[in-house]
N, C-alpha and C positions, 0 to 999 in steps of 0.2 A: 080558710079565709083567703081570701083575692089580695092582692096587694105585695106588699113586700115581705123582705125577709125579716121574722122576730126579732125586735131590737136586740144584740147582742150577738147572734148566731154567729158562726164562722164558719166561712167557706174558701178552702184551696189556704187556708190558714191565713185569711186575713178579717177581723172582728169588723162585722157590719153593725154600724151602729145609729142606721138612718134607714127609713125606708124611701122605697124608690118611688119616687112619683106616680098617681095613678095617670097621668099621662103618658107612659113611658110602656115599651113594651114587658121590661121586668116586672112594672106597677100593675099589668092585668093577671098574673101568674097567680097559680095557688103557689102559697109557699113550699113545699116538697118541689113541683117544679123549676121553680128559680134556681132554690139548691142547685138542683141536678146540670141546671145550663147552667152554670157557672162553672162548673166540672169541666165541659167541654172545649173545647180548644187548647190555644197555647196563650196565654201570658204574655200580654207586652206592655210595653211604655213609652211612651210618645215626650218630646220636648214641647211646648210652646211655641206655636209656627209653621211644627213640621206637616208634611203629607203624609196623613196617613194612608189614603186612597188617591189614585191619577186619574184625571179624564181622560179617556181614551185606553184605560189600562186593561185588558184583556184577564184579568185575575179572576179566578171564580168563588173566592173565601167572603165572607160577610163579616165585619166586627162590632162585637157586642162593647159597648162603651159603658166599662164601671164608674170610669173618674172622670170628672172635669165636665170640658164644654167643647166641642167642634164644630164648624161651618161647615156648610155645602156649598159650593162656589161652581158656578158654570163660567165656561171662558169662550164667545162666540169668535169668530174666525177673522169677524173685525179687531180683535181686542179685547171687544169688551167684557168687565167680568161682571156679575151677577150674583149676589147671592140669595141662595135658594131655599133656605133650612137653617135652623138653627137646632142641634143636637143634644142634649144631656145624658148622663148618668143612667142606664137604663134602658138607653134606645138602642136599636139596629141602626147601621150604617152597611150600603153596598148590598143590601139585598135585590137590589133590581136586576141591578146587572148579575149578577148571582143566577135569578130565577130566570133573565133572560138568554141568558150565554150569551149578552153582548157585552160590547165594549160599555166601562166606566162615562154614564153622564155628566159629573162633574169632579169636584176632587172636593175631599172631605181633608179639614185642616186643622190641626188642635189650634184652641184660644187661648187655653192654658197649658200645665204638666196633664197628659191624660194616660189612663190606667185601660187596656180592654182587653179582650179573649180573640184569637184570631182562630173562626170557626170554617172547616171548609162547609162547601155548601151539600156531600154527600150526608157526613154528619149531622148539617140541620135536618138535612129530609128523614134522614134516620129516629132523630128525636122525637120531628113535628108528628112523626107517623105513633111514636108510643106514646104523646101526650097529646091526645086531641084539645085541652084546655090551651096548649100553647098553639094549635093553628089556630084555631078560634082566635086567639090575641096576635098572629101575623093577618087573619084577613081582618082584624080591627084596625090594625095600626095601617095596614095598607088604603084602606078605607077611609081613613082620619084625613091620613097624606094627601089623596086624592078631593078628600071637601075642601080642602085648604087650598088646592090648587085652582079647585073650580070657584073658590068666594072672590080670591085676588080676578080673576076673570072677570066676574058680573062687577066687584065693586068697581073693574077698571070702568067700564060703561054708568052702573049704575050711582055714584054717588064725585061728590067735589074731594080734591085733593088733600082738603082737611079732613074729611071724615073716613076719607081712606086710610088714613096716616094712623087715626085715632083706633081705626078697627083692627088694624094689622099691632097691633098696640096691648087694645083689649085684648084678642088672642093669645099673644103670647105671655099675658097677663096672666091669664086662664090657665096656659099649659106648666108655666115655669117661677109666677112670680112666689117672692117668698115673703109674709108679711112682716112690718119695721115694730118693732119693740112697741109698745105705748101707741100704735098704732089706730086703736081700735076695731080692729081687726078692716079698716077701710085702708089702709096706708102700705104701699108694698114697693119692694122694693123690686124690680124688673127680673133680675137673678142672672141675665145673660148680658153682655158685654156689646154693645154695638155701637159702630159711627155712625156719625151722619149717614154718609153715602149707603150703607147697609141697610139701614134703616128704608131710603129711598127705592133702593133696587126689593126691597122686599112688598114695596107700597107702590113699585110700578113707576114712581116720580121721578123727576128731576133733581139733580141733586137741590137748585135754589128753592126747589116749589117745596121739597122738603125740608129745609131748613126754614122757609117761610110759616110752613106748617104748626112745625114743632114748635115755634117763636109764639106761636097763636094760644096752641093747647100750656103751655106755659103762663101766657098771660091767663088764660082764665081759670087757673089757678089747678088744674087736670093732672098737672106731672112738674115735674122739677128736673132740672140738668145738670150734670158735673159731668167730667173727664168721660166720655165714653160709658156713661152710665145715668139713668134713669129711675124714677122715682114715680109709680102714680099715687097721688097726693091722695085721693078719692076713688076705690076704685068703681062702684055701684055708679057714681057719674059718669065716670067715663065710658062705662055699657051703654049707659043709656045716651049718653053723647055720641058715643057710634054706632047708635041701634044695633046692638050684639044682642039679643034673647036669646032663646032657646035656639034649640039645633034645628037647621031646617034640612033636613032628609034630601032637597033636590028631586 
């Protein structure tokens, strides 16, 4: 079976007692697989805040992230920062730079305390080569990465600033959200941590046009706000409030 690891299982001797997202690269694995990358690399842990990858960093290891949440942050040579990605439990971080032998694109950051495997990149090719299920699930997730880059593109041309906001929204809705108690199964809570300005740089805006935005989807009743955290109220509306359907291939 695809997905995660058997509620209960242990691995490297700590009790999984969740499975991982099927958005996530651990969530495409047959379970025997997962197991087995889990095994590899080394063990580490991360504070809340810290780098755990540098832009511009010449390192060639990739980390597999068990716990928590990380950013992707780009820093342009004006200043400005960016961000690019939002990470969880289950994902790859630093594979590009890995398979490219360049330098680090941006710097990957814990949101919170984060748990991962720091794998080098000879060992993943080692692995990838005796589980062909696990390339399969790197040219998926590479692939994933790459429609997500190309939809922020068209939506910057094709749609207004509200519905961009909304879509970039439903997305992550899609990949992370986790639904609220009494919910009925329409009511979910975001699961990842964002400001304002985050939010903005992910939707391509400004920060006002972004907070203009959100003030909108708000009002018509779509999501709710507290402290750096988000709620969509409805989520089948707000699909269809961002025209999200199905996958368009490109």
């Amino acid at each position: 079976m695809n997905g995660a690891l058997r509620r209960g299982a242990k691995t490297s001797g700590v009790l999984v007692n969740h499975t991982w997202p099927p958005s996530t690269f651990l969530g495409r694995l047959r379970n025997a697989t997962c197991e087995e990358l889990l095994e590899q690399g080394t063990p580490i842990t991360y504070p809340a805040h810290r780098a755990l990858l540098q832009q511009g960093d010449e390192s060639r290891h990739i980390l597999l992230i068990t716990k928590g949440v990380v950013k992707v942050v780009a820093s342009a040579e004006s200043g400005y920062d960016m961000l690019l990605a939002v990470r969880i439990a289950g994902d790859l971080v630093g594979e590009m730079a890995a398979f490219e032998e360049r330098p680090r694109s941006g710097t990957v950051v814990a949101c919170s305390d984060v748990s991962a495997r720091i794998i080098q990149m000879r060992t993943l090719e080692t692995f990838l080569t005796r589980h062909p299920d696990a390339m399969r699930a790197i040219l998926h997730m590479l692939c994933a990465r790459l429609r997500w880059a190309n939809r922020r593109r068209i939506d910057f041309q094709a749609y207004d600033s509200l519905t961009r906001l909304a879509r970039v929204l439903a997305e992550l809705t899609q990949a992370y959200a986790q639904p609220v108690p009494d919910g009925d199964g329409k009511r979910c809570a975001l699961g990842v941590t964002l400001t304002q300005k985050e939010l903005a740089s992910l939707a391509g805006l400004a920060l006002n046009t972004a907070e203009k935005s959100l003030a909108a989807l708000t009002a018509k009743g779509l999501v709710e706000r507290s402290y750096r955290n988000i709620t969509i109220c409805d989520v089948p509306k707000l699909l269809e409030f961002a025209k999200v359907v199905a996958d368009n291939p490109y």
